[in-house]
Backbone bond lengths (Angstrom), bond angles and torsions (degrees), N, CA, C in turn:
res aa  C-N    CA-C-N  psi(-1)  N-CA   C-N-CA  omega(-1)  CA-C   N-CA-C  phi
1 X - - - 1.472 - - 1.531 109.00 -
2 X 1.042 132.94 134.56 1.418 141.61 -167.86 1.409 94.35 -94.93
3 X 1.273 104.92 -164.88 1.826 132.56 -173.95 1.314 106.55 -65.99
4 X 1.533 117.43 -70.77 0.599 138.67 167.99 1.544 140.41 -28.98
5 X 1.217 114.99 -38.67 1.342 145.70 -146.66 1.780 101.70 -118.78
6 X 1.646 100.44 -24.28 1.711 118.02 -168.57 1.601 86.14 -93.23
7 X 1.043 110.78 -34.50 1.570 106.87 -170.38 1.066 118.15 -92.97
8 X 1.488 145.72 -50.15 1.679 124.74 128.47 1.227 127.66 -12.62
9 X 1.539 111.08 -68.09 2.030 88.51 160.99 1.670 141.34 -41.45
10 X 1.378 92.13 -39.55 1.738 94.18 -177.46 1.468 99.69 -76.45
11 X 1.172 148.21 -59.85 1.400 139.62 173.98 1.558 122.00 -55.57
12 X 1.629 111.89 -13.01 1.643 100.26 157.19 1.293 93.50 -63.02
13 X 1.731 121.92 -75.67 1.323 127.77 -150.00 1.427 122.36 -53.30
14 X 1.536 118.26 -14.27 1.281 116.52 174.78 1.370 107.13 -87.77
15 X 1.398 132.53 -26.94 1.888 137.28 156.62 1.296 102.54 -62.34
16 X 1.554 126.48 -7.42 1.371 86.34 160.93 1.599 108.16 -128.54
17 X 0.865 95.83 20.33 1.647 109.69 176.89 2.117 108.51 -69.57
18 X 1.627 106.87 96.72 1.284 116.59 176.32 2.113 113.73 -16.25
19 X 1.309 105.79 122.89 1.700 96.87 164.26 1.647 97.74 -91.58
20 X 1.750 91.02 157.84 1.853 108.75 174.70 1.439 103.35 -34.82
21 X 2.088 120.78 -28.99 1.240 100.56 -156.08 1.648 112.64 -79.51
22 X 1.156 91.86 -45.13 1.661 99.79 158.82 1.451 139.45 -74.90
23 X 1.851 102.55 13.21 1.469 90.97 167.94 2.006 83.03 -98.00
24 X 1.237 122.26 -43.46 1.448 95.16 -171.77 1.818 106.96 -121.30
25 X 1.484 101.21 95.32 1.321 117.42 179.33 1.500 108.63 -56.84
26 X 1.620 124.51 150.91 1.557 139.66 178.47 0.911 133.55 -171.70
27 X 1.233 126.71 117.90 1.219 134.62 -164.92 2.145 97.86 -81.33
28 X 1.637 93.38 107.01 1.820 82.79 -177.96 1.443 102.70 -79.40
29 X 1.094 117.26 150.54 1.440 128.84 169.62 1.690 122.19 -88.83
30 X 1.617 103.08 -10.99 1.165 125.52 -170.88 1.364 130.94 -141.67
31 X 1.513 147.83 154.28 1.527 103.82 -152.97 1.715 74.33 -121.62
32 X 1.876 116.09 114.93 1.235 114.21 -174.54 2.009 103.87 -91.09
33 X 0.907 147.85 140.40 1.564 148.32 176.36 1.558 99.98 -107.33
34 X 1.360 106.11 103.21 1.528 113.19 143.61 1.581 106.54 -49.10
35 X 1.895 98.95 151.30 1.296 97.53 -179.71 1.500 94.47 -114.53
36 X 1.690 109.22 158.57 1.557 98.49 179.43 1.452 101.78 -74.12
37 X 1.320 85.86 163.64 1.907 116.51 178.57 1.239 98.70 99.72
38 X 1.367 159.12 -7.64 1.439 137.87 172.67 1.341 95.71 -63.96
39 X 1.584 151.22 -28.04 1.127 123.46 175.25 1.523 107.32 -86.69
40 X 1.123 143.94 132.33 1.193 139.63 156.00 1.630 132.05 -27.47
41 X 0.824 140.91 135.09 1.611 133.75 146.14 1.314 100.03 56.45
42 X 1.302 142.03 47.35 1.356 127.12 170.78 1.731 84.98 -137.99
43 X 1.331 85.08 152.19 1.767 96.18 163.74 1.598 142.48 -62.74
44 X 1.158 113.73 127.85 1.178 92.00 -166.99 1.457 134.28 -49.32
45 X 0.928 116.31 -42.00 1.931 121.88 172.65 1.921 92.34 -35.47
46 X 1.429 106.31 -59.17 1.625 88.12 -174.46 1.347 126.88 -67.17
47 X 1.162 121.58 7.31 1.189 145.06 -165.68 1.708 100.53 -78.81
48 X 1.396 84.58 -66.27 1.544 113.16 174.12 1.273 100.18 -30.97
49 X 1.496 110.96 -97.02 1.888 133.14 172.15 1.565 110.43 2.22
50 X 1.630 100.12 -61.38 1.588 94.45 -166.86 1.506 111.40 -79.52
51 X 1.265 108.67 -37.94 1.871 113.78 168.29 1.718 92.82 -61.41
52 X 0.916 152.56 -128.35 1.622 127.52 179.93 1.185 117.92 28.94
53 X 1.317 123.43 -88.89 1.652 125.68 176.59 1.731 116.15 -50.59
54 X 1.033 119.73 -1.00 1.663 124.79 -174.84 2.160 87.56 -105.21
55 X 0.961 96.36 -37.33 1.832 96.69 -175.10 1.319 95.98 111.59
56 X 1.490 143.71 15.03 1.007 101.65 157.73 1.822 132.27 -89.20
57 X 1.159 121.13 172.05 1.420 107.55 -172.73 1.829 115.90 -118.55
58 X 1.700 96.06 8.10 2.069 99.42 172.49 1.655 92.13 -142.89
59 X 1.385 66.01 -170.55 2.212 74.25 -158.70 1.772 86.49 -153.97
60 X 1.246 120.83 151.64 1.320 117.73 168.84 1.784 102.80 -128.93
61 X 1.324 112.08 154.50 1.871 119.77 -165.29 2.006 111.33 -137.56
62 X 0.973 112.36 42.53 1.516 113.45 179.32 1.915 109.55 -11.42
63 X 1.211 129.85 -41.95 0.904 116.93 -173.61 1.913 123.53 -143.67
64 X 1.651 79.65 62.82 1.199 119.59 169.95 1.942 129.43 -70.89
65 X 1.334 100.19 -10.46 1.563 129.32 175.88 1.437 96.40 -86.10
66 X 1.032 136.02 -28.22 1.543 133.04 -177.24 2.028 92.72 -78.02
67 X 0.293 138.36 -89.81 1.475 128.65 -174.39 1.478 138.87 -31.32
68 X 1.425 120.09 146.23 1.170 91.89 -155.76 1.740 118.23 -95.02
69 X 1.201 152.39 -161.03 0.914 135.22 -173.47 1.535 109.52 -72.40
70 X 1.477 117.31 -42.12 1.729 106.52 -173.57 1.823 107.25 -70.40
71 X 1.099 112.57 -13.89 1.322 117.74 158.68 1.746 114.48 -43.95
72 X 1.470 82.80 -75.46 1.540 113.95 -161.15 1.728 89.51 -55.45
73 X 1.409 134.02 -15.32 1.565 135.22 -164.16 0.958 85.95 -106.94
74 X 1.483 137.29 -43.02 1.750 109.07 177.03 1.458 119.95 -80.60
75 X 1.355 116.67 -3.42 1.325 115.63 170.49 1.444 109.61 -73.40
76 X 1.493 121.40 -22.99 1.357 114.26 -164.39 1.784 101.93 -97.04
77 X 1.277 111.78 -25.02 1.236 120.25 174.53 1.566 110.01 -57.60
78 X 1.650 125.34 -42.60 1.211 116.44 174.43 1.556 125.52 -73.22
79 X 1.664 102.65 -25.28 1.688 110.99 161.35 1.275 112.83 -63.91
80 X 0.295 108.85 -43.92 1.649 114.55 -170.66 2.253 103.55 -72.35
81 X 0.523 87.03 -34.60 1.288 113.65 171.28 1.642 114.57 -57.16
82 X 1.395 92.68 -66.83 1.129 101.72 179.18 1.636 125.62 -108.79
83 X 1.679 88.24 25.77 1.949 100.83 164.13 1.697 86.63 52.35
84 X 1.706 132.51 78.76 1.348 137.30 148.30 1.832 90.11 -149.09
85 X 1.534 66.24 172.51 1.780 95.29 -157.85 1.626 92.89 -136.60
86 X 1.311 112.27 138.35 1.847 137.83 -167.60 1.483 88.11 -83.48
87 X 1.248 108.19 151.24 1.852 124.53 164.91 1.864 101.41 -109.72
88 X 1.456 119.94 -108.13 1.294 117.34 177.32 1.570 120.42 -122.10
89 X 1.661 108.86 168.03 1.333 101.59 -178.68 1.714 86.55 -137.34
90 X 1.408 127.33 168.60 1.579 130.47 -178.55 1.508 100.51 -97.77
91 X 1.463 86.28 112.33 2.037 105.21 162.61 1.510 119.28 -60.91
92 X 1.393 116.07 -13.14 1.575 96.64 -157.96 1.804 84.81 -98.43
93 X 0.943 114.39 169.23 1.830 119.39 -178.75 1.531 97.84 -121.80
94 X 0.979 128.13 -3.07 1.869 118.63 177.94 1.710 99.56 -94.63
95 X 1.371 110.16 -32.25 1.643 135.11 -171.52 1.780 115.34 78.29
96 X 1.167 131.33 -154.76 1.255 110.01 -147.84 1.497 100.06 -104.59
97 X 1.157 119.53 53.23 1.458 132.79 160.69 1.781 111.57 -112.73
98 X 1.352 103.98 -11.56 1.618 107.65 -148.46 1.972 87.03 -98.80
99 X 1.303 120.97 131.25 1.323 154.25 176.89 1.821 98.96 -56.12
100 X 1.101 119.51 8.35 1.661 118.83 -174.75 1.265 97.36 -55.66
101 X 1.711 137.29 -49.02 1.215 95.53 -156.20 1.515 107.18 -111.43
102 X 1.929 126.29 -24.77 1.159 122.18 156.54 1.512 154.03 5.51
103 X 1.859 86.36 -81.06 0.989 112.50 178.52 1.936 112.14 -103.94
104 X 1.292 116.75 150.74 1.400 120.72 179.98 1.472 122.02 -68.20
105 X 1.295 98.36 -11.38 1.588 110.46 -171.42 1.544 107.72 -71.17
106 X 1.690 101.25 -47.94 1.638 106.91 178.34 1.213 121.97 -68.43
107 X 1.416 117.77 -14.23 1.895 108.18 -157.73 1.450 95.58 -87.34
108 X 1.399 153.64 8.64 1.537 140.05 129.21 1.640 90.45 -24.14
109 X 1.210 113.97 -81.15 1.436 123.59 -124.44 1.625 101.41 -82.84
110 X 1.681 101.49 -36.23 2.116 96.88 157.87 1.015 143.35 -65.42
111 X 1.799 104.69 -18.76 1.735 112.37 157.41 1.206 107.05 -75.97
112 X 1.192 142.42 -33.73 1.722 138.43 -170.11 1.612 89.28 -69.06
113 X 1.208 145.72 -41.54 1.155 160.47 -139.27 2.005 90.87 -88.60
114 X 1.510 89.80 -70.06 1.524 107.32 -172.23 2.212 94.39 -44.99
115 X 1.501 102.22 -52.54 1.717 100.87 -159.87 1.878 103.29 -55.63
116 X 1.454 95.22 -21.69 1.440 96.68 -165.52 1.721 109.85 -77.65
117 X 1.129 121.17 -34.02 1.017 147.66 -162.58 2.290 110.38 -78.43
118 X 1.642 87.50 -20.05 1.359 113.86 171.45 1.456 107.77 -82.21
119 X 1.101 108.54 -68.07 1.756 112.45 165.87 0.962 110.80 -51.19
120 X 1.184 146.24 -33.23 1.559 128.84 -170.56 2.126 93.61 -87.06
121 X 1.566 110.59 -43.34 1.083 92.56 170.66 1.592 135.07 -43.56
122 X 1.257 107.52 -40.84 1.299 119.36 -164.34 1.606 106.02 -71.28
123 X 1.361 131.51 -33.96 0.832 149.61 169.25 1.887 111.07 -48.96
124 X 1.445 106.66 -61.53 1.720 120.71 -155.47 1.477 95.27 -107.16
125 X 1.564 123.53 -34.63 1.643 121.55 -165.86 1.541 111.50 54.83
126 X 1.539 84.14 51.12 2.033 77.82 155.32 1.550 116.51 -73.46
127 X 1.518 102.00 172.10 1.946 102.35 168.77 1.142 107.76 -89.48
128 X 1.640 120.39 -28.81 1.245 100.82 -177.47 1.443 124.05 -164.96
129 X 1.355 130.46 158.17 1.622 119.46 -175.89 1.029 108.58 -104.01
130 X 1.540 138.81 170.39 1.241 158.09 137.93 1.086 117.06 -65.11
131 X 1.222 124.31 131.17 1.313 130.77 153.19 1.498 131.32 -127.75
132 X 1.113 137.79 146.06 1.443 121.30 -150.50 1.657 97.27 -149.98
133 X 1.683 123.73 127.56 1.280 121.94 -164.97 1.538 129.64 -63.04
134 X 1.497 96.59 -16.58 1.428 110.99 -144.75 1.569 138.43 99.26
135 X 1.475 106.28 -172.67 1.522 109.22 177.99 2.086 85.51 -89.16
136 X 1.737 91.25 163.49 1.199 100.91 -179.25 1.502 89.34 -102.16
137 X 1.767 91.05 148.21 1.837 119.21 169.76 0.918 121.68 -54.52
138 X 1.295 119.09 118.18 2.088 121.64 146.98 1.443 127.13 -51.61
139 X 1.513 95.39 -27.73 1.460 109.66 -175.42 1.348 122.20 -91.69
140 X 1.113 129.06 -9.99 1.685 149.98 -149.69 1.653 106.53 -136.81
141 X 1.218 102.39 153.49 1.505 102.70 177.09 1.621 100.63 -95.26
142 X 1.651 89.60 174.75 1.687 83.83 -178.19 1.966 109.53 -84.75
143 X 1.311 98.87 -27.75 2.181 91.37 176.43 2.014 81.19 -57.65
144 X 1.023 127.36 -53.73 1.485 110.12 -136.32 1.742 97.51 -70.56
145 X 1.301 114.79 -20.80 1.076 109.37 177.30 1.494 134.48 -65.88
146 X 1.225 97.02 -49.77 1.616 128.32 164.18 2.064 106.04 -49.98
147 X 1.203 98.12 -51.39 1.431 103.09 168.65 1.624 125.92 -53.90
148 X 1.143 112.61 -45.08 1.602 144.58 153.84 1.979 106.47 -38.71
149 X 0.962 109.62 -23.30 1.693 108.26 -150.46 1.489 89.50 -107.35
150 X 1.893 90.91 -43.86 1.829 89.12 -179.61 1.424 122.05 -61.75
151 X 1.430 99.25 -44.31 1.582 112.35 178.36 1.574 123.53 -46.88
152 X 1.478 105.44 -41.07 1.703 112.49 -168.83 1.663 96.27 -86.32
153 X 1.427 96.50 -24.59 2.258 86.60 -178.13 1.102 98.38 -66.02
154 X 1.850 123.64 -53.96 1.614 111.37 -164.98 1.291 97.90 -50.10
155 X 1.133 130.87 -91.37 1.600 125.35 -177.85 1.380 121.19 8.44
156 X 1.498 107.15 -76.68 1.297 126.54 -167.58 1.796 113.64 -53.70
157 X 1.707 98.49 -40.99 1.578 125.60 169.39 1.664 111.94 -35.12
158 X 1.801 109.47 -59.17 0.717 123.32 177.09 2.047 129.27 -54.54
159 X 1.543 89.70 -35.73 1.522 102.48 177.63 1.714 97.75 -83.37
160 X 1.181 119.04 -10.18 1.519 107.56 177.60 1.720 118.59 -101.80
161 X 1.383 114.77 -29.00 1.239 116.86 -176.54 1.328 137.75 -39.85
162 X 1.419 106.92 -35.29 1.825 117.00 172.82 1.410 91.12 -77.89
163 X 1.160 148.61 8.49 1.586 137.06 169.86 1.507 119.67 -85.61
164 X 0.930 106.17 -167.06 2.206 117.06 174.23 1.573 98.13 -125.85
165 X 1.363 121.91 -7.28 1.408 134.43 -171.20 1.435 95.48 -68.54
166 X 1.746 117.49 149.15 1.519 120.11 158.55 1.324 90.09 -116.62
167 X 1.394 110.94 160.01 1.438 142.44 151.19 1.255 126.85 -103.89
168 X 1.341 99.82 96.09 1.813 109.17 -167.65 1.619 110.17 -113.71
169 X 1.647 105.69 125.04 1.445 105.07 -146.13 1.753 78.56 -91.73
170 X 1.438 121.89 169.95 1.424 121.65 -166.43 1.624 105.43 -133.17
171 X 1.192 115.65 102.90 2.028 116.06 179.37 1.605 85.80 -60.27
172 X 1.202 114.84 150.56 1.720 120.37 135.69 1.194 112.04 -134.07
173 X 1.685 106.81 177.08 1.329 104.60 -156.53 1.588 100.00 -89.44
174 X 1.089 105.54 -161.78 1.890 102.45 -167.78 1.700 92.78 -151.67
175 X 1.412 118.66 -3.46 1.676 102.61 -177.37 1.371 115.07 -87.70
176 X 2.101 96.18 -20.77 2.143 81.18 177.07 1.417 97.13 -144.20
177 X 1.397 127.08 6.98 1.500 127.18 157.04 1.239 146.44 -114.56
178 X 1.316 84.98 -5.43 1.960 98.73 -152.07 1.601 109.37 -136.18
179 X 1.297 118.11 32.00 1.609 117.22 -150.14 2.082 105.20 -74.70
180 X 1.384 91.41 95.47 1.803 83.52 167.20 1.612 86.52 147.60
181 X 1.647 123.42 -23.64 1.293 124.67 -160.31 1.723 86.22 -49.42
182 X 1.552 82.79 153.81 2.012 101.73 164.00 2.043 108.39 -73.03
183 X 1.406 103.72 -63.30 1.680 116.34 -150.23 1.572 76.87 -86.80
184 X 1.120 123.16 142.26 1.115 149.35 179.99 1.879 121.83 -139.59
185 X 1.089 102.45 -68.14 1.868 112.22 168.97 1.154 109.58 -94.66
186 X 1.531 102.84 160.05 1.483 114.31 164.59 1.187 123.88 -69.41
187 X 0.971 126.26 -40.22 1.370 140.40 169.36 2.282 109.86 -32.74
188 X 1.459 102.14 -52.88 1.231 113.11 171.28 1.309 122.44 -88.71
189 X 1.550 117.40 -8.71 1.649 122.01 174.02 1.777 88.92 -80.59
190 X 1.507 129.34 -53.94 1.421 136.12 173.38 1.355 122.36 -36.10
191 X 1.458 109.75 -37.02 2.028 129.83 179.78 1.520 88.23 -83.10
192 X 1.456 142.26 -48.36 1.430 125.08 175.65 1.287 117.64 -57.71
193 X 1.286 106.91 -61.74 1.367 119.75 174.57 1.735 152.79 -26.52
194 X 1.463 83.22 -53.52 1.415 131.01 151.19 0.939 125.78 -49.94
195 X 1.439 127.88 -62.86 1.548 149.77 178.19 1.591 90.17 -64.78
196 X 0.718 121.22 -78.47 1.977 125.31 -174.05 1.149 96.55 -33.57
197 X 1.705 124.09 -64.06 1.545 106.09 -179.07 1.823 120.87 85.18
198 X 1.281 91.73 19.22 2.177 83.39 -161.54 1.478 85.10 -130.28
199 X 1.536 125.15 147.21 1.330 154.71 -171.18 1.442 107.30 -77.84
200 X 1.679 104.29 -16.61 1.969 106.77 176.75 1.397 103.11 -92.58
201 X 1.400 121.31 -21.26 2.225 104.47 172.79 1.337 82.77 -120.67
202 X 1.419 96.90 166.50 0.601 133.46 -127.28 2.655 104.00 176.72
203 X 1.205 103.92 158.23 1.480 127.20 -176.85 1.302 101.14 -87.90
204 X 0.830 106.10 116.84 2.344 109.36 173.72 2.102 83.39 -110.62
205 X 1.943 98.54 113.54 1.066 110.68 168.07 1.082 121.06 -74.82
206 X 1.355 151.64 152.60 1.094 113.92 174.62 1.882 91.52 -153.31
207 X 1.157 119.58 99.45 1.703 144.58 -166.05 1.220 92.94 -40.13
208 X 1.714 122.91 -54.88 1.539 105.62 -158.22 1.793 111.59 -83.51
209 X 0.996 115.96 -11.04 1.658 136.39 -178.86 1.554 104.57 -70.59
210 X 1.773 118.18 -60.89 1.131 122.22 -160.22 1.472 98.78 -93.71
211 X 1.434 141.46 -9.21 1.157 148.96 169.70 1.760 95.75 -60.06
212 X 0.943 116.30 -84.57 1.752 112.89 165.01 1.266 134.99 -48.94
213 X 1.566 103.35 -28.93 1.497 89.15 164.26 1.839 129.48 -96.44
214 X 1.548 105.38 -6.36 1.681 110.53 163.04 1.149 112.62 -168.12
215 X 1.682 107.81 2.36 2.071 80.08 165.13 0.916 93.26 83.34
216 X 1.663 92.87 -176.49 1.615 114.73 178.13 1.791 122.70 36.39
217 X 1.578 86.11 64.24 1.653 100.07 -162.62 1.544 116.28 -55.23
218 X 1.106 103.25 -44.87 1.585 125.59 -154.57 1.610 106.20 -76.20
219 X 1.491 87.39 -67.07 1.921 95.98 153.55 1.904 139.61 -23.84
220 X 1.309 82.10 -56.22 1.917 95.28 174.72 1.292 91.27 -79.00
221 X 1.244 141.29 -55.41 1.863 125.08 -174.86 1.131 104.38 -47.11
222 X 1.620 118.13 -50.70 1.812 95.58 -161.99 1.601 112.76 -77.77
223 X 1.659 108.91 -27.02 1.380 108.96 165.68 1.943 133.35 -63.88
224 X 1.063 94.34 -33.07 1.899 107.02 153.01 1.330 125.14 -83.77
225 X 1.164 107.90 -17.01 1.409 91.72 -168.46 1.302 130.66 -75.13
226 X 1.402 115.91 16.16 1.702 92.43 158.26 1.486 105.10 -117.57
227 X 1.407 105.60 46.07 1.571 126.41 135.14 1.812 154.57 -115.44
228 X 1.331 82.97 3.85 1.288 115.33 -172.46 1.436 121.27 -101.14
229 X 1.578 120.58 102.19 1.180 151.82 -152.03 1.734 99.88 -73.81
230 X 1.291 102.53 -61.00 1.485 105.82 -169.55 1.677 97.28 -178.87
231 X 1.658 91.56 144.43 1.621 115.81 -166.84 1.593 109.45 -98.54
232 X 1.179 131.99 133.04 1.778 140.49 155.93 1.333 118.48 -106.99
233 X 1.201 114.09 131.95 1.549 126.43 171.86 0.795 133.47 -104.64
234 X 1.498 120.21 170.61 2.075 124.72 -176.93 1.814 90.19 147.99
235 X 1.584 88.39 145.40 1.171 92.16 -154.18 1.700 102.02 -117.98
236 X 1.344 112.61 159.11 1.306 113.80 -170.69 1.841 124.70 -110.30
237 X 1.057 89.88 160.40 1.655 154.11 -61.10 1.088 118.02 -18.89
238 X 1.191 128.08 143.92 0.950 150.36 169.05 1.825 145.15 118.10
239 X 1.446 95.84 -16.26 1.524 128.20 175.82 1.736 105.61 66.47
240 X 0.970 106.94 68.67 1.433 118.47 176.21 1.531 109.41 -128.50
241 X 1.452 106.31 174.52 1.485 110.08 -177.12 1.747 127.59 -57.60
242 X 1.068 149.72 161.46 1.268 146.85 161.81 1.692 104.76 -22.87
243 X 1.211 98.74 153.84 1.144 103.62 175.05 1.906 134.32 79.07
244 X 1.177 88.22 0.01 2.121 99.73 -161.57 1.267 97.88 -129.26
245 X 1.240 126.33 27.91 1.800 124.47 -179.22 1.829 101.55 -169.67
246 X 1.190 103.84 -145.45 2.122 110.01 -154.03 1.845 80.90 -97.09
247 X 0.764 129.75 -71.42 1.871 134.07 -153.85 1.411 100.00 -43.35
248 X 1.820 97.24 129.60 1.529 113.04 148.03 1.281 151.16 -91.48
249 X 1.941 94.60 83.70 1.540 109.12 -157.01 1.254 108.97 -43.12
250 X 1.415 130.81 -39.34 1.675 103.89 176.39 1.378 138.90 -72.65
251 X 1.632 104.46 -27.41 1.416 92.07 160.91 1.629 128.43 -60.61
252 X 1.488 107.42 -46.09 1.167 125.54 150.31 2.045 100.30 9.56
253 X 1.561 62.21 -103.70 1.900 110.67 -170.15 1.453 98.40 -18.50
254 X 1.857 105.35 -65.59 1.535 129.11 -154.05 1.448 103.22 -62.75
255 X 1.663 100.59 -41.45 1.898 94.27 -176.26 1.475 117.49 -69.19
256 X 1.741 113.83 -13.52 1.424 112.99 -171.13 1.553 108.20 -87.26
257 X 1.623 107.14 -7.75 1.307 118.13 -151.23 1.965 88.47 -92.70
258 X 1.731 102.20 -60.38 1.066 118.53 161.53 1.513 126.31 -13.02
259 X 1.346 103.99 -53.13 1.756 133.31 179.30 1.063 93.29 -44.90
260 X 1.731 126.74 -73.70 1.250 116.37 -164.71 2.100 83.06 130.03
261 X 0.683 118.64 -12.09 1.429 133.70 176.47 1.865 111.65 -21.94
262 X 1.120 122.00 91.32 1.395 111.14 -174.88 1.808 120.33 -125.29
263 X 1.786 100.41 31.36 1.504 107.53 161.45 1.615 109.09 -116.57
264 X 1.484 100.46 -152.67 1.568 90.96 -164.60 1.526 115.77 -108.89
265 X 1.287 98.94 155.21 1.474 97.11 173.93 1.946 113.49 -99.86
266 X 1.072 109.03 111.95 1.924 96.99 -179.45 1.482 101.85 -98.73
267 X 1.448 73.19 153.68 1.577 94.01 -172.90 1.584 114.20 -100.05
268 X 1.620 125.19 103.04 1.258 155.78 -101.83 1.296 94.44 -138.44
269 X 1.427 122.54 31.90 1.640 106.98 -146.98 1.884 98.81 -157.46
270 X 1.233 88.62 159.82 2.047 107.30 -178.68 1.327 97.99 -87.41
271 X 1.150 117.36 168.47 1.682 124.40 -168.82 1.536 88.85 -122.56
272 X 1.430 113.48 129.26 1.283 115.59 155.38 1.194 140.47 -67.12
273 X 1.123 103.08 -4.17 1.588 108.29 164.95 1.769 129.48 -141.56
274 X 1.211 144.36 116.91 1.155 129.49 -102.67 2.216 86.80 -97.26
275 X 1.433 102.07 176.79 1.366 85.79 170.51 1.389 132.99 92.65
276 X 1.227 133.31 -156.88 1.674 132.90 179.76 1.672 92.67 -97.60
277 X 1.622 109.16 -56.04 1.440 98.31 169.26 1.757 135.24 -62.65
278 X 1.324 94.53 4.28 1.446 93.87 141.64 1.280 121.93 -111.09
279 X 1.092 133.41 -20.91 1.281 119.42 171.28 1.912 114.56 -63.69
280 X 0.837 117.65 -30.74 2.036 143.68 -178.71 2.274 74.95 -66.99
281 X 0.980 89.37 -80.19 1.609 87.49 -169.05 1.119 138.26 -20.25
282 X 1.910 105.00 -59.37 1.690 139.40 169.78 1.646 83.21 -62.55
283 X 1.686 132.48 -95.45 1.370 98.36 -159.84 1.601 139.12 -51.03
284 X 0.902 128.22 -23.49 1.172 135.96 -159.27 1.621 106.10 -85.66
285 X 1.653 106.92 -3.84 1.857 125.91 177.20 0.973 98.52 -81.11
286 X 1.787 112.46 -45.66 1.208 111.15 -165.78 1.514 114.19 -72.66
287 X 1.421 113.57 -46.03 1.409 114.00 -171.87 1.667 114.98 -63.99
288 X 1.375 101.66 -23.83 1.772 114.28 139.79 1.422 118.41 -25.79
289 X 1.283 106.01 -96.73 1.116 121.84 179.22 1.422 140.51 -48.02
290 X 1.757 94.76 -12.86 1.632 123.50 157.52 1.148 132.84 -78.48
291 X 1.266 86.35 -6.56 2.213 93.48 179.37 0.971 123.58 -103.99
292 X 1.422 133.87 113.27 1.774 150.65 173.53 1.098 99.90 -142.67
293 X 1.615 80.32 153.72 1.871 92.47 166.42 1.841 115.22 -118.27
């Protein structure tokens, strides 16, 4: 066999060399988004490919504002490409320490945040952003604060409404990650929420946050839920994939599925095991955690 002839062979055999998707076929019931960076050091477009080759069809990118727009255009060129659809990226640019929405002083700088976050939409067509309140005030009461949060969403509502974009404000917990955050429960992401009143924000659930901060997972979904924009996971302790902590991703899963639930869930979370064999690991929890009858 010549050069020639060696090298036509190896590129048949790699076209026919099985992808992950067809070694483990699934019907998802749910549309889960890897977030980039579980693969290491590879580019994002390939990022894409292999979340693709696993079956999934969204991907979620927290810090997708760092890039610049012809970036952000070849990212959409490979979605698009590869028939997927974006979940969320974080609007605020200080991140969730920064007083943007609290206090009055910041919301200049969270609407500039919010306009930017439009352009980048328009560009990639995510469903939806993050937004996160900040640390809570020394200086402020807590109604006035909460009042503060409503005020800058309507606003912000307004710069989002001609979009397909949601604005989903995000509680975290404060006992082992988040110590100082304002929004904490659902109950008070629901009193923001509520008060705003507009069909563009919307509640960013987020399982491994409200698992520590009250439990009773299943419960607060069906009681929020016709406020709740879109869900993120990781499981506790520890913020890793399904399966490596206390939560029962399928009931979980099944009651969100149950709902009628038809945005994305990203996956918000550390891989327990480092590598491709963790990435093989994290999906294969999930497709776990996808199976009922």
């Amino acid at each position: 066999m010549n050069r020639r002839q060696l090298l036509t062979a190896s590129l048949a055999a790699a076209a026919a060399r099985p992808t992950p998707a067809a070694e483990w076929k699934h019907d998802w019931h749910l549309r889960y988004a890897p977030r980039i960076g579980f693969v290491p050091e590879t580019p994002i477009p390939r990022q894409l490919e292999i979340y693709a080759d696993y079956g999934f069809r969204a991907f979620e990118y927290n810090g997708l504002p760092q890039h610049s727009n012809a970036e952000i255009q070849t990212f959409r060129k490979k979605m698009d490409e590869l028939k997927m659809s974006m979940g969320v990226f974080v609007v605020n640019s200080g991140g969730w320490k920064g007083d943007a929405m609290v206090d009055p002083r910041f919301h200049a700088k969270f609407l500039a945040d919010v306009k930017r976050a439009v352009e980048i939409h328009n560009i990639i067509g995510n469903e939806a952003a993050t937004v996160t309140s900040g640390l809570a005030s020394k200086s402020l009461s807590h109604e006035q604060q909460t009042k503060n949060c409503i005020e800058v969403l309507k606003r912000a509502a307004d710069i989002v409404e001609k979009t397909k974009m949601l604005l989903v404000l995000e509680p975290l917990n404060i006992r082992v990650d988040h110590a100082g955050y304002f929004v904490v429960f659902s109950e008070h992401a629901h009193q923001i929420i509520s008060g705003v009143n507009h069909p563009n924000v919307r509640i960013l659930f987020d399982i491994y946050h409200q698992q520590i901060s009250e439990g009773n997972i299943i419960n607060h979904i069906h009681k929020y839920w016709d406020w709740i924009g879109y869900f993120q996971v990781g499981d506790v302790p520890g913020r890793r994939e399904p399966f490596t902590g206390e939560v029962n991703w399928t009931n979980v899963f099944k009651a969100i599925y149950e709902k009628g639930y038809k945005g994305i869930l990203g996956m918000e979370h550390g891989l327990s095991v480092r590598g491709m064999a963790g990435v093989k690991k994290c999906f294969e929890a999930y497709r776990k955690a996808d199976t009922w009858t």
